[in-house]
C-alpha positions as CSV (number, residue, x, y, z in Angstrom):
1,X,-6.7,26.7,9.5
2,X,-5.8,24.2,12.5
3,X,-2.6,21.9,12.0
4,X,-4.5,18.8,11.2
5,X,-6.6,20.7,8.7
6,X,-3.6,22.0,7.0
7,X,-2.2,18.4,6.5
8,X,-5.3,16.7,5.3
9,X,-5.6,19.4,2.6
10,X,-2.2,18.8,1.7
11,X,-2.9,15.6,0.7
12,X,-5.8,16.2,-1.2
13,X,-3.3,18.7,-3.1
14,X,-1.0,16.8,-3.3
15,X,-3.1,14.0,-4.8
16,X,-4.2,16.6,-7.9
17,X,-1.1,17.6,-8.6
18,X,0.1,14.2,-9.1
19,X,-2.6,13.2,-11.2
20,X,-2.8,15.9,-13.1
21,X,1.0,16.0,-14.3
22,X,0.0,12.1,-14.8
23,X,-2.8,12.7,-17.0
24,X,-2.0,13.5,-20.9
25,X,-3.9,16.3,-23.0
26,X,-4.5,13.1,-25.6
27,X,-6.3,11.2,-22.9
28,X,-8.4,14.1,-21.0
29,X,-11.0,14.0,-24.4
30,X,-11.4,17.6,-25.4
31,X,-8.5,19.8,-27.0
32,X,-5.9,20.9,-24.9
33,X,-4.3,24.3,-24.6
34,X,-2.3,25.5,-27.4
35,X,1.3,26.6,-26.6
36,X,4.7,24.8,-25.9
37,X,3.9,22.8,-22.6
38,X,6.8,23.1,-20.0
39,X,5.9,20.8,-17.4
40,X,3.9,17.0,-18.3
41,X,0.7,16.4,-18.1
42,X,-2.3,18.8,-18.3
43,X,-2.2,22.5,-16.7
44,X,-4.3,23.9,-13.5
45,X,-7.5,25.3,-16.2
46,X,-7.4,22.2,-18.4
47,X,-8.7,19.8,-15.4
48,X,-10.7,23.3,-13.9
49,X,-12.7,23.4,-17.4
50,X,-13.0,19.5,-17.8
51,X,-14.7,19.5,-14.1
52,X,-16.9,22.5,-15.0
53,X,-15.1,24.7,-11.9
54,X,-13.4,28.2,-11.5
55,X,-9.7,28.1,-12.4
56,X,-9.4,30.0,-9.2
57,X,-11.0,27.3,-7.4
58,X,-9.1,24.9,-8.9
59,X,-6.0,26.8,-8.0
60,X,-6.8,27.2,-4.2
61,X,-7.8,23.3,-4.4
62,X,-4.2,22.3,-5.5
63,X,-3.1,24.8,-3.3
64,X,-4.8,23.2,-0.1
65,X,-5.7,26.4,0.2
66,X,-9.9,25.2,-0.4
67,X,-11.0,22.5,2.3
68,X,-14.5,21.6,1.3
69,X,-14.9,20.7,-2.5
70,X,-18.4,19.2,-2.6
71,X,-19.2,15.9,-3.8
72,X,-20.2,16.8,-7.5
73,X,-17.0,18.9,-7.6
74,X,-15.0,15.5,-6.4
75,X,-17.0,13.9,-9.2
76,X,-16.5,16.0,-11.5
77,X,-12.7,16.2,-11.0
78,X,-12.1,12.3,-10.8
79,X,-13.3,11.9,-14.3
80,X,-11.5,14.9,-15.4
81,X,-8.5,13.1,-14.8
82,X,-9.8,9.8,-15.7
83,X,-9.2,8.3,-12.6
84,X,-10.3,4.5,-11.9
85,X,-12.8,3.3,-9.4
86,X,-10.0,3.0,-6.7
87,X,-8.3,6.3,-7.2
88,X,-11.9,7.9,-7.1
89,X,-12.6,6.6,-3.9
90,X,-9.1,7.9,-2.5
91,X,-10.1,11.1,-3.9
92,X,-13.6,11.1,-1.7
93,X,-11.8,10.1,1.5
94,X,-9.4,12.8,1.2
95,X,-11.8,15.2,0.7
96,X,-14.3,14.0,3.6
97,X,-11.0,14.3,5.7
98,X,-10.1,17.8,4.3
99,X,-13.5,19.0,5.2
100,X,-13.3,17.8,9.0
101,X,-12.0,20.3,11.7
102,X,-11.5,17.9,13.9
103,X,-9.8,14.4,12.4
104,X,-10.8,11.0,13.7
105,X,-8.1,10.2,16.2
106,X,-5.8,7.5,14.7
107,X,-6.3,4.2,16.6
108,X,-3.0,3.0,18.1
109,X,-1.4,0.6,16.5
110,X,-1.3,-3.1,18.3
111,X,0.8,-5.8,17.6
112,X,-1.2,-8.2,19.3
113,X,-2.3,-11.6,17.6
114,X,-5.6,-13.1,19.0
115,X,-4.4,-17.1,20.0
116,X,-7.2,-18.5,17.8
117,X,-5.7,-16.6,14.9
118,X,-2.2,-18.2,15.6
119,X,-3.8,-21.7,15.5
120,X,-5.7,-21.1,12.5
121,X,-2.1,-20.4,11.0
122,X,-1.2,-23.5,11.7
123,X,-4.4,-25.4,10.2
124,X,-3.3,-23.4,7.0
125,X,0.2,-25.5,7.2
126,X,1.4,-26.7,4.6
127,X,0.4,-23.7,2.9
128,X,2.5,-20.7,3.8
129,X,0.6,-17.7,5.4
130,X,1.1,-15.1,8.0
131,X,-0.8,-12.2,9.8
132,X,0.5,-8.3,8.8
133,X,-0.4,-4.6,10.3
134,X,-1.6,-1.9,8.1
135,X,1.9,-1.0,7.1
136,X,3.0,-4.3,6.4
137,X,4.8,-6.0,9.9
138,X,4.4,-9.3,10.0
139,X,3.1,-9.9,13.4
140,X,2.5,-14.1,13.1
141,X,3.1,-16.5,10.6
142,X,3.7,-20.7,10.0
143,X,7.0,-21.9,9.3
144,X,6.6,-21.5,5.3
145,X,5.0,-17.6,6.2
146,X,8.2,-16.3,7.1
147,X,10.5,-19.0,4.8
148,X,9.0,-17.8,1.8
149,X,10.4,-14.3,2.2
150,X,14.6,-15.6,2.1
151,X,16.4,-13.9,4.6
152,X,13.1,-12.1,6.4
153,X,13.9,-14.7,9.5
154,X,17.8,-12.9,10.0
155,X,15.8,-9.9,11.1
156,X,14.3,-8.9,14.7
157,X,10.6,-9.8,15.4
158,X,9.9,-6.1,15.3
159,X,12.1,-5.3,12.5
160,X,10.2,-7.9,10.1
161,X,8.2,-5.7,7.8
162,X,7.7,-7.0,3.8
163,X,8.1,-3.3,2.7
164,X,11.0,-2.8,4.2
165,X,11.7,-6.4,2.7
166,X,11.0,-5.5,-0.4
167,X,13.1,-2.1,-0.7
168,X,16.2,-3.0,1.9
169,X,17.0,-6.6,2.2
170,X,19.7,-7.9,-0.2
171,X,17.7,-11.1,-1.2
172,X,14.6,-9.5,-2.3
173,X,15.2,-8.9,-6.0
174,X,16.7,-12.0,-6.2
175,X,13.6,-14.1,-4.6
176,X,11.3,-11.8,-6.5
177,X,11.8,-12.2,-10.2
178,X,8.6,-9.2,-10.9
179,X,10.2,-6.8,-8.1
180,X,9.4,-4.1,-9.8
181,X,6.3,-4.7,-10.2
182,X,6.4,-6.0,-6.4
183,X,7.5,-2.4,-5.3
184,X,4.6,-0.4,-6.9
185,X,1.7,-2.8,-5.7
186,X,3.8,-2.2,-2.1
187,X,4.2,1.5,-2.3
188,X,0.4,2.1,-4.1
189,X,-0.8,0.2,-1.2
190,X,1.0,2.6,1.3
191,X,0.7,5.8,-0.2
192,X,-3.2,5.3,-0.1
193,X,-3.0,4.7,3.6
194,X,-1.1,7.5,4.0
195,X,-3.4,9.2,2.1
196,X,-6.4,9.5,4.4
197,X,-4.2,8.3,7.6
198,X,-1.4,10.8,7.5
199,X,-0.3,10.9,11.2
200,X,-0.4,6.8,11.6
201,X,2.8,6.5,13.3
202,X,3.7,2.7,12.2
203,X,3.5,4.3,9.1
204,X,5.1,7.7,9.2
205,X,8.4,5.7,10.8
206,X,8.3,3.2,8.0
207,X,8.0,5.9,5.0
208,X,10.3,8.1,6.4
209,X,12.9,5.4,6.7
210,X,12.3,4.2,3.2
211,X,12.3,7.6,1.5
212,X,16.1,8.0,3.5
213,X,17.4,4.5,2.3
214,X,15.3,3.6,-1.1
215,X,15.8,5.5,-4.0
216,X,13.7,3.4,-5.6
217,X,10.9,3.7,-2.5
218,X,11.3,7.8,-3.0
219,X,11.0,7.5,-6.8
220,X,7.5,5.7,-6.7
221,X,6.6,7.6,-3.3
222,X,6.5,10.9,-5.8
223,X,4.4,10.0,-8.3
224,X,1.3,9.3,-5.6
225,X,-0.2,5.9,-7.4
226,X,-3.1,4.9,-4.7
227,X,-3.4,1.6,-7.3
228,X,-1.5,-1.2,-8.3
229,X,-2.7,-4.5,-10.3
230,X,-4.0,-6.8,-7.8
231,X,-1.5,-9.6,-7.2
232,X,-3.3,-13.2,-7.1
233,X,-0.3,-15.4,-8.4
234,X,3.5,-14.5,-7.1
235,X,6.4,-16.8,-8.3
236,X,9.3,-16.6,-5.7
237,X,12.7,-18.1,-6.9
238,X,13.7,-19.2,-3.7
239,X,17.6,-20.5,-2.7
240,X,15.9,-23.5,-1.0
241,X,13.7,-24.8,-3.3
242,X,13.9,-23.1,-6.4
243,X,11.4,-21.4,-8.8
244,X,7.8,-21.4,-6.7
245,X,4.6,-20.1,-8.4
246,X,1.7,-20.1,-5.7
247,X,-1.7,-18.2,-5.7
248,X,-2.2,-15.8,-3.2
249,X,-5.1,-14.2,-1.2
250,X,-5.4,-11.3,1.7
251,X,-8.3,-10.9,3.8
252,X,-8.5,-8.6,6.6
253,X,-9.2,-9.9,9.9
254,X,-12.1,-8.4,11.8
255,X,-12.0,-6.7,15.5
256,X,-8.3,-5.5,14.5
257,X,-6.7,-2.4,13.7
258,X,-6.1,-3.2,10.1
259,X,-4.6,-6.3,10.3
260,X,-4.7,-8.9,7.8
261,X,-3.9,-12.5,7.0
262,X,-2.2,-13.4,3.6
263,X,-2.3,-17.2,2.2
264,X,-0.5,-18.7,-0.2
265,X,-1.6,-22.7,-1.9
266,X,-0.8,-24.7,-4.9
267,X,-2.7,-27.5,-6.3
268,X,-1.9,-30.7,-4.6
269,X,0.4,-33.0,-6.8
270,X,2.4,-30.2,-8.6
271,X,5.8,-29.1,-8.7
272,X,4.8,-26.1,-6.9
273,X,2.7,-28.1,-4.6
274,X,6.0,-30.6,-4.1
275,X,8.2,-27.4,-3.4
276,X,5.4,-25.7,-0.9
277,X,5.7,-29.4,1.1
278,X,9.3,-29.1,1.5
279,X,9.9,-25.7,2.3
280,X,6.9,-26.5,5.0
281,X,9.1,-29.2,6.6
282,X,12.8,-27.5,6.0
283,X,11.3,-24.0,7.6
284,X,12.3,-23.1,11.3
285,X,9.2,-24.0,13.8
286,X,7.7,-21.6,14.6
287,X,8.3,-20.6,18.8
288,X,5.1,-20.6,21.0
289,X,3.8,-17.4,21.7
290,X,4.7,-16.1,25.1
291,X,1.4,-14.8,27.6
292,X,3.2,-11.1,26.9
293,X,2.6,-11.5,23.3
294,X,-1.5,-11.5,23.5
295,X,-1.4,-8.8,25.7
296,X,0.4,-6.2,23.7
C-alpha cells in the first residue's frame, strides 16, 4: 500500500474507532453483547452486525488495513453508528479518498485577497467582517473584523489565525463567554478538513502546534467530532464596549482555495447596534494593501 494510501485509510479508521467508542449499546437499537464492557461505546462485531458485514471486515476496516468499502457498506455503517447527515458525508469522502491510489494533489494554499473583495469589506462597515483561509487565518478584514477578536491585532499579520485565537491568546475566554462551546465548533470544523485533506500544510502546521500548546485543543482533537451546532448568533464581552450579541453568517468565496468571508450585523437602533457603531469608529484603520499583497 503506497504512503498516501496508508494515510487516507488511517483516517477512515480512525474515524470508526472514534465513533464507535462514541456510540452507546442503548442508542445502536438492537441488544448489545452481554459481558462486562471494558472499553466505552460498542465493540468491533456490534457495529459489524448492525451494518450487516464480516467482523473480519470490519476489523481490517478499523485497522486501515481494507481501502475500498463500497457504498452500501458506508451506508450501512453510518447508520450503524447513528451518525447525522454531516458525519455521513465525512464518512463517504473518506472512503472515496481511501479508495484512490493516487490522491488529488492538495492545492497550495494562497494568501492572496482579490482588491474587489477588500472593498467589499469596507461597504460591509459598520458591520464587522473579515476574509479567512481554510484553517482559519484571517487574511483581510474592516476595522471592527479584527477589533472584535480583543487582542487578535497585538499579533503578526501571518500569525493572526482565530483557532489559534481561540486555544492560545490570553483574552479569548474572557471575550468569549460560550468558549467552550467556541472550541468544539473550531476544532469539529478542522478535524473534518483534516479528514479528507490530511497533508494540507496550513493545516498540518496549525494542528500540530495546537496539540503541543492546547490541552484543551488535544482533548477535543481525540474524540474526532466532524460536527458542531452551527453558530448564527455569538455574544462577545468585549473590554471596549462591553457585552455584544451580533448574528453572524460565513459564505465561501468563489475562485479561491477555500476561503471565506464571515459577517457579523445587529439591527439598527439597538444596544448591540449602538456598541457595533462604536467599536466601528474606536477600531484601528485598516492599512491599504500593498501591490505585493495581491500577488501572493
Amino acid at each position: 500500500m503506497a504512503p498516501e494510501q496508508q494515510t487516507s485509510s488511517g483516517e477512515l479508521a480512525r474515524f470508526l474507532r472514534a465513533r464507535r467508542t462514541r456510540t452507546s449499546p442503548q442508542s445502536a437499537g438492537p441488544t448489545p453483547g452481554p459481558g462486562v464492557r471494558r472499553t466505552p461505546g460498542l465493540r468491533r462485531e456490534e457495529p459489524a452486525t448492525l451494518a450487516g458485514v464480516g467482523i473480519d471486515y470490519y476489523t481490517r476496516m478499523e485497522r486501515g488495513k481494507e481501502t475500498r468499502p463500497g457504498p452500501a457498506v458506508i451506508d450501512a455503517l453510518a447508520r450503524a453508528l447513528r451518525l447525522d447527515d454531516a458525519e455521513h458525508q465525512h464518512l463517504r469522502d473518506l472512503a472515496v479518498r481511501a479508495a484512490r491510489y493516487a490522491p488529488q494533489a492538495t492545492p497550495a494554499p494562497s494568501r492572496a485577497v482579490r482588491p474587489h473583495v477588500r472593498l467589499l469589506l469596507e461597504t460591509l462597515r459598520p458591520s464587522p467582517a473579515y476574509v479567512v483561509s481554510r484553517s482559519m487565518d484571517v487574511l483581510a478584514h474592516n476595522p471592527g473584523g479584527l477589533a472584535l477578536y480583543a487582542g487578535l491585532e497585538d499579533w503578526p499579520d501571518t500569525q493572526r489565525n482565530l483557532g489559534r485565537y481561540l486555544f492560545l491568546h490570553p483574552a479569548a475566554r474572557d471575550v468569549f463567554p460560550d468558549w467552550d462551546n467556541q472550541i468544539r465548533h473550531c476544532v469539529a470544523r478542522l478535524r473534518a478538513l483534516a479528514g479528507t485533506d490530511p497533508d494540507a500544510p496550513d493545516l498540518t502546521r496549525l494542528v500540530g502546534e495546537l496539540l503541543l500548546k492546547s490541552p484543551a485543543f488535544a482533548g477535543l482533537w481525540e474524540r474526532y467530532d466532524v460536527t458542531g451546532r452551527k453558530i448564527t448568533t455569538k455574544i462577545f464581552q468585549h473590554p471596549q464596549v462591553g457585552k455584544i450579541t451580533l448574528a453572524f453568517q460565513g459564505m465561501a468565496l468563489e475562485g479561491t482555495p477555500g476561503h471565506r468571508m464571515g459577517i457579523y450585523t445587529a439591527e439598527p437602533g439597538t444596544p448591540d447596534h449602538d456598541a457595533m457603531l462604536l467599536l466601528d469608529m474606536t477600531a484601528t484603520p485598516t492599512p491599504k494593501p500593498t501591490p505585493s499583497q495581491h500577488k501572493r
